[in-house]
Structures are given as C-alpha cells and as structure tokens.
ZAVEX-526019 format. One line per field, with one value per residue (C-alpha): residue number from 1; residue in one letter; chain; x, y, z. Coordinates in pm, 1 decimal, always signed. Layout:
# ZAVEX-526019
num <- [NUM, ...]
residuo <- [A, ...]
cadena <- [A, ...]
xx <- [X, ...]
yy <- [Y, ...]
zz <- [Z, ...]
# end
This chain:
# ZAVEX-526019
num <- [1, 2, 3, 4, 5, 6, 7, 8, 9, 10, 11, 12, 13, 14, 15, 16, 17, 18, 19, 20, 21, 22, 23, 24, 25, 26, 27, 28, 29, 30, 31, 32, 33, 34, 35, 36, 37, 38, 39, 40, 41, 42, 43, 44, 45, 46, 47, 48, 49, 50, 51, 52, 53, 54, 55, 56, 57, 58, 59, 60, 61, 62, 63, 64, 65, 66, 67, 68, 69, 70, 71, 72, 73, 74, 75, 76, 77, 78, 79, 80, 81, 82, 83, 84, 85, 86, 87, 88, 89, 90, 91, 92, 93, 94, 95, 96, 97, 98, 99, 100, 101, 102, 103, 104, 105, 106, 107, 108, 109, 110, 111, 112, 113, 114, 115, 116, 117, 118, 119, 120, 121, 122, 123, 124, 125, 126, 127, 128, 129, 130, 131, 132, 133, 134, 135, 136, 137, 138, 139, 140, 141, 142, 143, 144, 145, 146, 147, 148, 149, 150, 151, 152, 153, 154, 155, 156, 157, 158, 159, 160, 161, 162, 163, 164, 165, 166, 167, 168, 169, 170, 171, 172, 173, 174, 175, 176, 177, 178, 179, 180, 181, 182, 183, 184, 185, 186, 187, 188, 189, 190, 191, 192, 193, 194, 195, 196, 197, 198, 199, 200, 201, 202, 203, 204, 205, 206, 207, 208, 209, 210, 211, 212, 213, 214, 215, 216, 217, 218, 219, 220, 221, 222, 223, 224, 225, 226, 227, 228, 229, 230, 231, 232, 233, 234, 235, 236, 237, 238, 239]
residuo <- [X, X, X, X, X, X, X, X, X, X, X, X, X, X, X, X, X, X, X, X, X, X, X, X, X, X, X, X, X, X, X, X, X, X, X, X, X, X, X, X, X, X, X, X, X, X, X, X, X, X, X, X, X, X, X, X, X, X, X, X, X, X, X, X, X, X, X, X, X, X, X, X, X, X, X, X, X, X, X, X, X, X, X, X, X, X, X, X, X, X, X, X, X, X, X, X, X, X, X, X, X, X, X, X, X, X, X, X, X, X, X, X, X, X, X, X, X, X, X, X, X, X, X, X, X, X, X, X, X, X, X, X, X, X, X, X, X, X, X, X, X, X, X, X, X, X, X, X, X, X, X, X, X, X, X, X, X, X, X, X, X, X, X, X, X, X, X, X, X, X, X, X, X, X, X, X, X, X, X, X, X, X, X, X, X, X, X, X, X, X, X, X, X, X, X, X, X, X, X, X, X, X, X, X, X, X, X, X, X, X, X, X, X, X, X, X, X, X, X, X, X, X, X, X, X, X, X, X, X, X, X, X, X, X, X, X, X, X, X]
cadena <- [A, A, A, A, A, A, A, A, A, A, A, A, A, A, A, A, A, A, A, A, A, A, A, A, A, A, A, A, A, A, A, A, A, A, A, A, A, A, A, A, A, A, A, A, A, A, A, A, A, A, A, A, A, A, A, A, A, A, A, A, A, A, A, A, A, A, A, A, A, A, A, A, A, A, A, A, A, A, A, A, A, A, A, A, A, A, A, A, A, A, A, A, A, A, A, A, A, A, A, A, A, A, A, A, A, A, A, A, A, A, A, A, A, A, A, A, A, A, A, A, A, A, A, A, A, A, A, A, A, A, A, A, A, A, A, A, A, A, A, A, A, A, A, A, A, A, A, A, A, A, A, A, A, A, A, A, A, A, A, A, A, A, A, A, A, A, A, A, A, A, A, A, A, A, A, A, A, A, A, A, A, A, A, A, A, A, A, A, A, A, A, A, A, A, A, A, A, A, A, A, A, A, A, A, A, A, A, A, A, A, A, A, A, A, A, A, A, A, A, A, A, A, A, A, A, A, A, A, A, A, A, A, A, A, A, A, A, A, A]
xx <- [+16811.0, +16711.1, +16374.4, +16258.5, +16295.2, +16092.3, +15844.3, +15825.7, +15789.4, +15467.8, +15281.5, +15204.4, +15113.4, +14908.4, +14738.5, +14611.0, +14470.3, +14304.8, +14188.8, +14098.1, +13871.6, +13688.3, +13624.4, +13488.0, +13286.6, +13188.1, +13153.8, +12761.3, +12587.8, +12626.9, +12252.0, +12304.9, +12442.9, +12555.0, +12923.5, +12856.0, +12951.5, +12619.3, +12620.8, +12739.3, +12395.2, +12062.5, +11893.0, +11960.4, +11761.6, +11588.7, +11445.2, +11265.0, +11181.7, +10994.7, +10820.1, +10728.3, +10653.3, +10443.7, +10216.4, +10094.3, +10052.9, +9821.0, +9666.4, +9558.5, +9415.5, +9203.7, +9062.7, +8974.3, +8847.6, +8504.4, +8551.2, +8726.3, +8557.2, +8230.0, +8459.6, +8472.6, +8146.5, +8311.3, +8633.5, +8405.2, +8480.4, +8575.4, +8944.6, +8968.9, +8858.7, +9072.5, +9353.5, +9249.7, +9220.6, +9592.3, +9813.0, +9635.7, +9879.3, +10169.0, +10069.9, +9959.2, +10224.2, +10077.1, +10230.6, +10500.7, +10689.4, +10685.9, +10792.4, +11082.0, +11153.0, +11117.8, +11403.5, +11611.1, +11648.3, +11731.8, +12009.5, +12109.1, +12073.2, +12302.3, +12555.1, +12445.8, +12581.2, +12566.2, +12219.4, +12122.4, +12207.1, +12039.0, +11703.7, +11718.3, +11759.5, +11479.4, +11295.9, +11356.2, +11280.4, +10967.3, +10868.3, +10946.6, +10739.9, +10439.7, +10522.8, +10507.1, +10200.7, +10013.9, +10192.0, +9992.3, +9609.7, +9606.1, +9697.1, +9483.0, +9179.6, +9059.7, +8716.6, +8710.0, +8522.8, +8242.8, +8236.1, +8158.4, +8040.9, +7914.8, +8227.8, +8578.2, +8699.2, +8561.0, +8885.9, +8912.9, +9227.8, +9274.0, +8872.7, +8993.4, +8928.0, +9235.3, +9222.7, +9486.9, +9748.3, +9672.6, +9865.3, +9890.6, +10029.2, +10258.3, +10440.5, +10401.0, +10600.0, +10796.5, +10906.4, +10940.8, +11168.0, +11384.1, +11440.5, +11543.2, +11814.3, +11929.6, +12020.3, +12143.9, +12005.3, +11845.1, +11517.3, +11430.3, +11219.6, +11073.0, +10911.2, +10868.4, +10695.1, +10399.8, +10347.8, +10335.4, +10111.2, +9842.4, +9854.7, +9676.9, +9473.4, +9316.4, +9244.4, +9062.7, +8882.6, +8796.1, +8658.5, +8902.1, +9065.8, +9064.2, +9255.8, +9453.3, +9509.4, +9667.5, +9934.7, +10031.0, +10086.9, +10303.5, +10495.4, +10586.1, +10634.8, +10908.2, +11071.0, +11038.7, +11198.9, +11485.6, +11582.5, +11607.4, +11796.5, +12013.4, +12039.3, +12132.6, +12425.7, +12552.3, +12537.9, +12680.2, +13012.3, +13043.4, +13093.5]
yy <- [+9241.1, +9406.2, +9135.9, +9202.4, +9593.9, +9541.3, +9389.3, +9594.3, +9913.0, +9708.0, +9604.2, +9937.5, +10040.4, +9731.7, +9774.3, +10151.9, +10034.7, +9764.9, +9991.7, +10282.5, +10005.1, +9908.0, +10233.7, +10360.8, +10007.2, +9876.4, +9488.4, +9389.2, +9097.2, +8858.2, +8884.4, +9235.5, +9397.0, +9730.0, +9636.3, +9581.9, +9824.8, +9999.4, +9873.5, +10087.6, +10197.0, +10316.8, +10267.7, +9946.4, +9701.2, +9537.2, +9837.6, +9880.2, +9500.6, +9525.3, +9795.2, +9597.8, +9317.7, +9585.6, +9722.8, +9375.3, +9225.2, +9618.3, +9532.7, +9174.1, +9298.5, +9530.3, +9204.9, +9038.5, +9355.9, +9286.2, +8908.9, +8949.2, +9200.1, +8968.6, +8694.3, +8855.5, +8762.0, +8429.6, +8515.2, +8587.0, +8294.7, +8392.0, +8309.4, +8549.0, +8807.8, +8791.9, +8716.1, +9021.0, +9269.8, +9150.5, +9203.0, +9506.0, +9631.9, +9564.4, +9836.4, +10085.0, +10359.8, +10407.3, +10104.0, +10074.2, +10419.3, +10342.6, +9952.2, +10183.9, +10411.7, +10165.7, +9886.4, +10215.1, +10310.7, +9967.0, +9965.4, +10318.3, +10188.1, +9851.9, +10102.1, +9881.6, +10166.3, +9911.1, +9750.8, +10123.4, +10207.7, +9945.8, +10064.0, +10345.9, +10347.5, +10043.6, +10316.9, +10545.4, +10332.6, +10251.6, +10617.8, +10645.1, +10351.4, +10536.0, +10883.9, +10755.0, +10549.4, +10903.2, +11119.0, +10835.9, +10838.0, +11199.6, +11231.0, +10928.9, +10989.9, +10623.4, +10507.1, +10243.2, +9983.6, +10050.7, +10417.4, +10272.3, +9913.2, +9880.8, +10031.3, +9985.0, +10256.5, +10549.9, +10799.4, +11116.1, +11316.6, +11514.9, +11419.0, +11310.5, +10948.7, +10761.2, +10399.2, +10342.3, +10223.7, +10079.4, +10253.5, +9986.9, +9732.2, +9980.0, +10012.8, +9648.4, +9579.5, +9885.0, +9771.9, +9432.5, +9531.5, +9740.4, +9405.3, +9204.9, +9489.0, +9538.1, +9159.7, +8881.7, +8596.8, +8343.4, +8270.7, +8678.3, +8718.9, +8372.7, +8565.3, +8910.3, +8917.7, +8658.9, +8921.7, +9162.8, +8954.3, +8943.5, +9277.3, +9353.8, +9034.4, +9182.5, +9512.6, +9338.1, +9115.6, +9392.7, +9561.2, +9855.9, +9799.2, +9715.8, +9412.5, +9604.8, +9847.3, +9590.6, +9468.2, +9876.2, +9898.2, +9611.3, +9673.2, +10074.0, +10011.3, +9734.9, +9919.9, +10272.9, +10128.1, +9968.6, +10248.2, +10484.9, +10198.7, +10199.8, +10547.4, +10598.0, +10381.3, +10590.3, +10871.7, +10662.4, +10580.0, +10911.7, +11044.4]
zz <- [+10362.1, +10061.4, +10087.6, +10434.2, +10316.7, +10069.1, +10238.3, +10528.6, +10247.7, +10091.7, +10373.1, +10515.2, +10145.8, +10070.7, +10425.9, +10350.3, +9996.5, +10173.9, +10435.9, +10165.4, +9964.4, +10265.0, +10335.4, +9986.4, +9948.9, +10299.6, +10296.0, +10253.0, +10312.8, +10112.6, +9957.9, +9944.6, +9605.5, +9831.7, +9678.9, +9296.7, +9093.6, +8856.5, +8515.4, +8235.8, +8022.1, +8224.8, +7873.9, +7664.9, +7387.0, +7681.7, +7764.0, +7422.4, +7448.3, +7795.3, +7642.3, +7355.3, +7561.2, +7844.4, +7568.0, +7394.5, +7784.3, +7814.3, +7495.8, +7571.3, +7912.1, +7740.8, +7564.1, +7912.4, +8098.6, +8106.4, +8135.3, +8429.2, +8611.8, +8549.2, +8730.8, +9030.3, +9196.8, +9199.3, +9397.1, +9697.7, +9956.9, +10348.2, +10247.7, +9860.2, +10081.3, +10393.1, +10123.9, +9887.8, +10184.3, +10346.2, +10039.4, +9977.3, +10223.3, +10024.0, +9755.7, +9997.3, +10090.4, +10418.4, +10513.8, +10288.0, +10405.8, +10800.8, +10744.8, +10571.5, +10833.5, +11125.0, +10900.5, +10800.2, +11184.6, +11280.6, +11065.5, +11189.6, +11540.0, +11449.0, +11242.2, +10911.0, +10686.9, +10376.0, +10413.8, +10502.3, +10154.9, +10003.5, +10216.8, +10086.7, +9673.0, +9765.1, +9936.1, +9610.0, +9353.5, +9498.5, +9560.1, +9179.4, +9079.9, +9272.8, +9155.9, +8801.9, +8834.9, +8986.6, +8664.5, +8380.1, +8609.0, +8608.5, +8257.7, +8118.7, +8349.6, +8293.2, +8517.3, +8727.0, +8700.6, +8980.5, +8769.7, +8434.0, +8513.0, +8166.3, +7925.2, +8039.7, +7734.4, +7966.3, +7942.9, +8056.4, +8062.2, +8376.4, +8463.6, +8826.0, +8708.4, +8831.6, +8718.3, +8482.4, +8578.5, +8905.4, +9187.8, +9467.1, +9184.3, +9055.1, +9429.3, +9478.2, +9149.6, +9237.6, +9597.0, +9422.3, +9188.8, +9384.2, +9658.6, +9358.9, +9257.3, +9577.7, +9649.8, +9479.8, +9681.5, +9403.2, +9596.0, +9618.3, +9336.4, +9375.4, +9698.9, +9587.5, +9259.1, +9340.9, +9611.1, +9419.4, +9238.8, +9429.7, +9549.9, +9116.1, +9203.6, +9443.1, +9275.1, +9007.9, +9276.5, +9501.8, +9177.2, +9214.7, +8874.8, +8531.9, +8452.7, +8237.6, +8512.0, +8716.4, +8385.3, +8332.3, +8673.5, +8679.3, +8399.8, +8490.0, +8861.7, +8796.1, +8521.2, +8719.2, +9014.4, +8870.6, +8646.0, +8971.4, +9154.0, +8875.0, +8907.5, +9276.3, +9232.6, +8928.4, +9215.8, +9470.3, +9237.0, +9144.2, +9497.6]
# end
C-alpha cells in the first residue's frame, strides 16, 4: 500500500519536471547544440593564443603580398573565374541575410523553435564578424591592391581606403564559425571552413585584396563570431 502511494505521489512530480525541462530546453536535432549548456569563460588562454597565432599568420602575409598578387595573372582559366565569382557569394551579405530570413521563416512555418534559435545567434555572430571587420577598414584605411599596385604598406586611417581586413572573408569565416558552434555534427567544419576558404581566395585572385587582408579577415571573423555565439547563449540561460 504504502508502495503504490508512493509511486502514484512521484509520478505526477517526476512527469512535471520532465515536462518543465522540455519546456526550458526544447529537444534539438541531434547536430544541433540548441541544448548544450554555454561554457563557463567568454575569455580564456586560447583566446590570447589565437591571437598570437592571428598576428604571426598577418605578419607572414605581409611577406607574400606582392608575390601573390603578381600570381594572379595565372589563376585566370574559364573554371578560377567561374569558381572565384560563385563563392564570392558566400562573403557577401546581400546574400547571406535573405538565405537567413528565407531558413529562419521555414523554421517558423514548421514550429522549429530550437533550430530557430540556432539561426539566429548564427545570424548574430555573423553580423558581428562583419560589423567588426567594417570597425578595423575604417580605422586602418589600408589600399587595395588595384589602388597601390606598386606598395602594399599604403595606410591611411579613416582615408576611405577599406582593404584591411577583407570584409567578404571576415563573414565567410564568420558564418563559418558560427555553423560549427551551433552543431556538433563531426563532418561540419570539414564543409564550412574550405568554403570559407575560397571565398579570401578569391579576393586575392580577383585582385580585391591583399593576401594579408584575406588571413585578418579570417582570423577576426571566426573569433568575432564565436565570441557572440558564445554570448547569446549566456543570454539564453539567463532567461
């Protein structure tokens, strides 16, 4: 007697938590992180590494600059251009913000709460990565290479030269690493980053950038975006 009581008291209680849970943390897919809770730091000793690690990759750029922008002649076959001009797309906000809003009201549409989420602190930490990227050209004022063909240390500070960093590689990295954040499916980044890849290939190809441009970009759009990730799940677990 007193047993069934028991568990008659218990499984109304045990139902509610497990009702209550599902309802605070709605069940993602399972290559979606919607679910994990944000890790404890937004700052740690890998941040002061990457940096490390972002200004030597900057500084060895600097060192192939002209080499590379002399290389580009060569990279113009039918298929380096068709190839240069199509990822181009994936660092252009133009594109990137409908493909957003067109996914976000699918998942609206399907009542995806979860993978709704996840769109959007992508969505956010890619606006971040392209925010930041626009803060550093203003500031540095750095020519482009079709501006100063000759001397790739032309810099400027609030000149309206916008070179450095490179913008479309700093959303492609950005979008990049806000996907690999969001999900936890091994072959992700396998996809997105050689993407985003090509998008600073063909900057430098299409003579638009600096080789170093393209690195900078790189390196602040992937840290930018997963530091505001990072961020909107503080927010989210604090609600």
């Amino acid at each position: 007697m007193v047993a069934s009581s028991l568990a008659a008291g218990t499984a109304p209680a045990a139902f509610a938590v497990s009702a209550d849970s599902s309802h605070a943390l709605p069940r993602s897919p399972e290559t979606w992180n919607d679910s994990a809770p944000p890790s404890g730091q937004l700052f740690t000793r890998g941040d002061a590494w990457f940096a490390a690690a972002a200004v030597a990759g900057v500084a060895l750029g600097t060192r192939l600059d002209r080499w590379a922008d002399e290389e580009v002649p060569e990279n113009n076959g039918p298929f380096a251009v068709h190839v240069s001009h199509a990822v181009e797309h994936l660092g252009n906000a133009a594109y990137i913000l409908p493909a957003f809003l067109i996914l976000r009201a699918a998942d609206a549409l399907e009542h995806r709460s979860d993978r709704a989420a996840s769109l959007v602190r992508i969505a956010e930490g890619t606006v971040a990565a392209g925010a930041a990227a626009g803060i550093v050209k203003v500031a540095v004022g750095r020519a482009r290479p079709f501006q100063t063909p000759d001397d790739q240390d032309v810099m400027r500070p609030f000149s309206g030269y916008s070179s450095f960093p490179s913008g479309h590689t700093a959303l492609a990295f950005g979008l990049a690493a806000a996907i690999d954040r969001e999900t936890s499916a091994k072959w992700v980044p396998w996809v997105v980053y050689p993407l985003a890849g090509l998008v600073g290939w063909s900057r430098v190809r299409d003579g638009k950038h600096w080789s170093s441009d393209v690195v900078a970009g790189a390196a602040l759009g992937s840290w930018t975006a997963r530091k505001a990730v990072t961020l909107a799940r503080h927010r989210r677990h604090l609600r």
